[in-house]
PLY file of the C-alpha trace (Angstrom):
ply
format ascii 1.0
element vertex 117
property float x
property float y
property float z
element edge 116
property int vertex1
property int vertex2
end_header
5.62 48.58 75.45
6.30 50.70 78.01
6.28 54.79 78.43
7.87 56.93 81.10
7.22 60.39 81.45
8.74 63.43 83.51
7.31 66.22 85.00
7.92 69.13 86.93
11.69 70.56 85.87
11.96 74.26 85.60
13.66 77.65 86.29
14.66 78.24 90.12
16.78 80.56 91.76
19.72 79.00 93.65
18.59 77.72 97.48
14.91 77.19 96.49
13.25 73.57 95.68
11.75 71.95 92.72
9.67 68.17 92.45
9.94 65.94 89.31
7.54 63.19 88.97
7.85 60.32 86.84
5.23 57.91 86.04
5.70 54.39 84.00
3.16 53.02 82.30
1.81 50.12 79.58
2.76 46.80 80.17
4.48 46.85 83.18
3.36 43.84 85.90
6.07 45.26 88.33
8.96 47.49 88.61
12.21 46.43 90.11
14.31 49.80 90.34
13.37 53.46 89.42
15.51 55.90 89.33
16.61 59.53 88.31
19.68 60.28 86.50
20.76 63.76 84.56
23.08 64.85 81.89
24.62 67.71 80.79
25.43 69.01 77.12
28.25 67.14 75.90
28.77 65.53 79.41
27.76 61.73 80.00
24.64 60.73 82.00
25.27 60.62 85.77
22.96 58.59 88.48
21.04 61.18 91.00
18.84 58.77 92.91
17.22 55.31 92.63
14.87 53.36 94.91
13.86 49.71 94.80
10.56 48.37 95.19
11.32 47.72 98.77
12.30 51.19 99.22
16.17 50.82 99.44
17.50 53.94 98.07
21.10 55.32 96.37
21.97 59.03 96.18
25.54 60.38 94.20
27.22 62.23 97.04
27.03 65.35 95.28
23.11 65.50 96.34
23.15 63.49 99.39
21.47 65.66 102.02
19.86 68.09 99.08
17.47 65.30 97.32
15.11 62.86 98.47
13.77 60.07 96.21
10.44 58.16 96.96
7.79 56.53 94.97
4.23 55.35 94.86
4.72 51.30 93.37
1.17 51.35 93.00
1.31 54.10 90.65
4.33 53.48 89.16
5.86 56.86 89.83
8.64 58.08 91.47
9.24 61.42 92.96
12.70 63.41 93.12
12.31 66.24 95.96
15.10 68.80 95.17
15.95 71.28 97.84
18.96 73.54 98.93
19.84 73.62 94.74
22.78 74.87 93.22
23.64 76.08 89.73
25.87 72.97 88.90
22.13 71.18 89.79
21.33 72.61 86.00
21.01 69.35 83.64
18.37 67.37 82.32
17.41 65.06 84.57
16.07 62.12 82.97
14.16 58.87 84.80
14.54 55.24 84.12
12.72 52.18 85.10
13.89 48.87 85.30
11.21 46.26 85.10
10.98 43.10 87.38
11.90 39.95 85.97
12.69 40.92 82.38
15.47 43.28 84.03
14.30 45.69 80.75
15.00 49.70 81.28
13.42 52.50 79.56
13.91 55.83 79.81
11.74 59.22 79.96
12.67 62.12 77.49
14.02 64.42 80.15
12.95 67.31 81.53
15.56 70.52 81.80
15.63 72.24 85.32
17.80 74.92 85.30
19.36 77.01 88.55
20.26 80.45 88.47
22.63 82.07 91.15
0 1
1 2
2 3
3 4
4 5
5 6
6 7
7 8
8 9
9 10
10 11
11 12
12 13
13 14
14 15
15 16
16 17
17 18
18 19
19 20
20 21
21 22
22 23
23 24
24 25
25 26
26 27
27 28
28 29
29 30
30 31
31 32
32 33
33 34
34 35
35 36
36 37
37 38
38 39
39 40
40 41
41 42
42 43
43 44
44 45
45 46
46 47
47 48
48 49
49 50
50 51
51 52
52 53
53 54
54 55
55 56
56 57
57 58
58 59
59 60
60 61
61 62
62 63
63 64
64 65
65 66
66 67
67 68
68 69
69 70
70 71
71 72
72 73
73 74
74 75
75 76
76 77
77 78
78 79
79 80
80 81
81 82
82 83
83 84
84 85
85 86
86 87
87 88
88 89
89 90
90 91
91 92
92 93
93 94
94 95
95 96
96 97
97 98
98 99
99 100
100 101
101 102
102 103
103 104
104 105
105 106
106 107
107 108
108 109
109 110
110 111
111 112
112 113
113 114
114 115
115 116
């Protein structure tokens, strides 16, 4: 089995910067992809950021620029560096991991960041 959990999310005003962290564990041997995602009420889950183990990354244009997405594969965690945000940045932003070989995802319970103008 394996848990991911989210840290970090928040209340910031509008132009100022927030990190999540997300960190995998259990029986993990290696992770392929991590990656951050968020969803609004009622809205459908939208990709923000993933990174491969070899450090290839993939940003949605609306926070190319904004967000930067590393990780530690030693630690299974991955970081999402939000900066410049905007109040349509307000979601929960959720992380997933997909694991090498296996191909299996799980995902985090989310954690709300919020943007006030």
């Amino acid at each position: 089995q394996v848990q991911v959990a989210e840290s970090g999310g928040g209340l910031v005003q509008a132009g100022g910067s927030l990190r999540l962290s997300c960190v995998a564990s259990g029986d993990i041997f290696m992770l392929n992809t991590m990656g951050w995602y968020r969803q609004a009420l009622g809205k459908q889950r939208q990709l923000v950021a993933t990174i491969t183990a070899g450090g290839a990354t993939n940003y949605a244009d609306s926070v190319k620029g904004r967000f930067t997405i590393s990780s530690d594969n030693a630690k299974n965690t991955v970081y999402l560096q939000m900066d410049s945000l905007k109040p349509e940045d307000t979601d929960v932003y959720y992380c997933r991991v997909v694991l090498a070989g296996t191909g299996y995802a799980y995902w985090g319970r989310g954690t709300q960041v919020t943007v006030t103008s």
